[in-house]
Every structure is written in C-alpha cells, then in structure tokens.
C-alpha positions in Angstrom: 23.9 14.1 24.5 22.1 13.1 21.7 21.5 14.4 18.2 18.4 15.2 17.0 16.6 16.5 13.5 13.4 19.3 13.1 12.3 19.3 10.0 10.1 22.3 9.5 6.9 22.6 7.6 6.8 25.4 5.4 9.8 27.1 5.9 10.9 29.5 3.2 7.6 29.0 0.8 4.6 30.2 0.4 5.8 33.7 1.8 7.1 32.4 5.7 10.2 33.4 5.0 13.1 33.0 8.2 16.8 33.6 7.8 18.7 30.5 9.0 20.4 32.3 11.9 16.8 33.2 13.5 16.4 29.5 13.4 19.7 29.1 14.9 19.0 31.6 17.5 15.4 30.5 18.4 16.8 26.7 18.9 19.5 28.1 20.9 17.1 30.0 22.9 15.9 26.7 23.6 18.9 25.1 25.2 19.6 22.9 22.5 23.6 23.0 21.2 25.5 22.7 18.3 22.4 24.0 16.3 22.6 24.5 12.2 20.4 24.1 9.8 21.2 21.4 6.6 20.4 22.5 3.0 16.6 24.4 3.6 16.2 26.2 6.3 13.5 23.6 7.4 16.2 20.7 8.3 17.9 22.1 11.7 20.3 19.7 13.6 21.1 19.9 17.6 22.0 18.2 20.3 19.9 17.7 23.5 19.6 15.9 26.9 15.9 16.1 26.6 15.2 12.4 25.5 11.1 13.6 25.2 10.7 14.3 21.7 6.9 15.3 22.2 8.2 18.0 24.4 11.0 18.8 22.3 8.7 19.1 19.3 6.0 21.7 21.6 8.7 23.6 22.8 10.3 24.3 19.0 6.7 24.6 17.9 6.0 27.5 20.4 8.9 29.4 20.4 8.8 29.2 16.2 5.1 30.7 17.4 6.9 33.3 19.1 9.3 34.0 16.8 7.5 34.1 13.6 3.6 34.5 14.1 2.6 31.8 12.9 2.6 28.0 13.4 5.2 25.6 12.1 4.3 21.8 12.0 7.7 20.4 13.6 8.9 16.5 12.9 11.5 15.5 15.3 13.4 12.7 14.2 16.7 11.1 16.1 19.8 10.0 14.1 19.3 6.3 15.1 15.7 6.7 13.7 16.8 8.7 10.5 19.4 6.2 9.8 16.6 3.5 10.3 14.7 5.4 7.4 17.8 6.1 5.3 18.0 2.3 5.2 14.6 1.8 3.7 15.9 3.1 0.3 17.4 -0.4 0.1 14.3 -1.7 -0.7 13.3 0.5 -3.5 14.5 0.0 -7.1 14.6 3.6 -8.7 14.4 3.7 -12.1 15.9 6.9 -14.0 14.3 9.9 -12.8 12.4 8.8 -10.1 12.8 9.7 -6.6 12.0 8.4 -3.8 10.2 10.7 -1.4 9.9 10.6 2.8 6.6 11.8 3.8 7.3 12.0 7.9 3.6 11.8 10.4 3.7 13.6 13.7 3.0 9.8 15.1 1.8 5.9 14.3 0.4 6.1 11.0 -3.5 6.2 11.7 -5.6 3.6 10.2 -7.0 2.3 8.4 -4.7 2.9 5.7 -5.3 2.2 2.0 -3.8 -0.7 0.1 -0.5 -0.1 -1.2 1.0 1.1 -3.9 -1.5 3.7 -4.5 -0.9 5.9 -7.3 -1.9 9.6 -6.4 -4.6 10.9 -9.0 -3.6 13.1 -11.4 -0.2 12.1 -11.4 1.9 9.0 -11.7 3.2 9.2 -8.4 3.2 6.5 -6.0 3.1 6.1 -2.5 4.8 2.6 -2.1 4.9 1.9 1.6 4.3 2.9 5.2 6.8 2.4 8.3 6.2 3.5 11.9 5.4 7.4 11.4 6.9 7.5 7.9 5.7 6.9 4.0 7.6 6.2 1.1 6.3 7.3 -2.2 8.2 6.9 -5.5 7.8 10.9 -8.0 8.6 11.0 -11.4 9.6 14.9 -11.8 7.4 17.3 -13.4 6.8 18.9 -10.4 5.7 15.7 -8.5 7.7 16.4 -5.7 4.9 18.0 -3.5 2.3 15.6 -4.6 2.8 12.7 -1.3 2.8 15.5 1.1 -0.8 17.2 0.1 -2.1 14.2 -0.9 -1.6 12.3 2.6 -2.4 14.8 4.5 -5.7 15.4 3.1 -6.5 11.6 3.3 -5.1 11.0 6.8 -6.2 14.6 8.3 -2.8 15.1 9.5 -0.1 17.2 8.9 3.2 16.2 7.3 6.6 17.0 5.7 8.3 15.4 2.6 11.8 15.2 2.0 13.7 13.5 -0.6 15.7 11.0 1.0 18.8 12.1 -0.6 18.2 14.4 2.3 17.8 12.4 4.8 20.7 10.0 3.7 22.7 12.9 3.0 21.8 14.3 6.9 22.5 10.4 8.1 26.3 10.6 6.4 27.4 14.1 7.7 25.6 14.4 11.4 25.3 10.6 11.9 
C-alpha cells in the first residue's frame, strides 16, 4: 500500500468552492483509503495499490468532473517523490521574507526551457530551477505567491499548481 498526494488546482478560489468531506467522499468513492485532506482542501492524502499514477490522476480527475461540474487539474505526487522535492529546499538560501515556491507539471518539463534564474516581469520573483516535473521559484510577499504558477503556465502551455514548500515539507513530516 502506498501513500500518495493530489494536489488540486483551484480548489476553494475563484468561486469552486468543495467542502473537505466531498473530497473525502469522492476519493473514497474511488477505492483509495485513509483519505484526508492537509491544510487546503486542494492537498488530499490516501493510500493505494494502484502504482499507475496516470490512471490514478484520470480517475480523480473524472470523478471531481462528476462531482463538481467542472474540471480540476490533478498533480499526483508519491511520498518518496515529495520527500525528493522537500529535499531541494537544501539548496536554496532564503533570505528574510522570501519563499520558496513548488510549481508542480503534469510531466517532464517540456523544452526548451529558458535560461535560469528568470525573474518574472512585473515582479521580483524568481523562478530559480527546474527538476523532473517540478520548478522552484524564490517570491518575495506582496502578493507574489501566485506569480510562478500563471506565469509558467502561460510560457510552457501547461497547466500547473504552486505550493509553498513549507507545504510540501510540512506533508513529508506528518504522512511520510
């Protein structure tokens, strides 16, 4: 049995509003165990024997369809992997008030992809590096937060999901 991360485009903004227990039951509906949801509604936890996360990330994807009426981009991560990710912070040095941000791709990072560190315009945030299906950009408050996630997906035609990796280190600690 292993456990396994969705995290959840667009949950609870923007008016798609879903109580956590809906997510609970439409995961459970699903066969996965052990469901909850960490923090946001958009980070659910579960165990599986399903070691396809393709099909695991259709099948949330479609009964969220269901559930809700609309779609919901799903990233499905596994602790191993998350923990991998968590341990990328190590390379950062975060200066006061900065945070570093996890922009997660439904895949392989398509290419070409720019030179790095590219500051975002507008703004002074920074997307720093790129690993397997994840990018790491550097905010500096001010409502920066958001920035990496429209930003990459508009230059990579892709949809994504950002989390702070507080959140993912924090998810690492308590499920891992």
């Amino acid at each position: 049995m292993a456990r396994v991360v969705a995290f959840l485009r667009g949950i609870n903004v923007g008016g798609h509003v879903v109580r956590k227990e809906d997510l609970r039951n439409a995961f459970a509906t699903l066969g996965f165990l052990d469901v909850t949801t960490y923090k946001q509604s958009g980070n659910v936890v579960f165990e599986t024997n399903t070691t396809d996360l393709e099909k695991i990330r259709e099948n949330i994807e479609r009964q969220l369809r269901k559930l809700l009426g609309f779609d919901v981009a799903v990233f499905v991560r596994t602790l191993p992997r998350l923990r991998e990710v968590a341990e990328e912070r190590s390379r950062f040095r975060l200066e006061e008030g900065t945070s570093l941000m996890v922009t997660m791709l439904p895949g392989s990072i398509p290419g070409p992809f720019p030179k790095l560190p590219l500051t975002i315009p507008k703004s002074t945030a920074r997307i720093a590096s790129a690993s397997g299906s994840e990018i790491f950009s550097l905010t500096h408050g001010g409502g920066e937060g958001g920035l990496p996630n429209q930003f990459l997906e508009s230059k990579l035609r892709v949809k994504t999901t950002t989390r702070n990796m507080n959140a993912i280190v924090e998810i690492v600690q308590k499920y891992g």
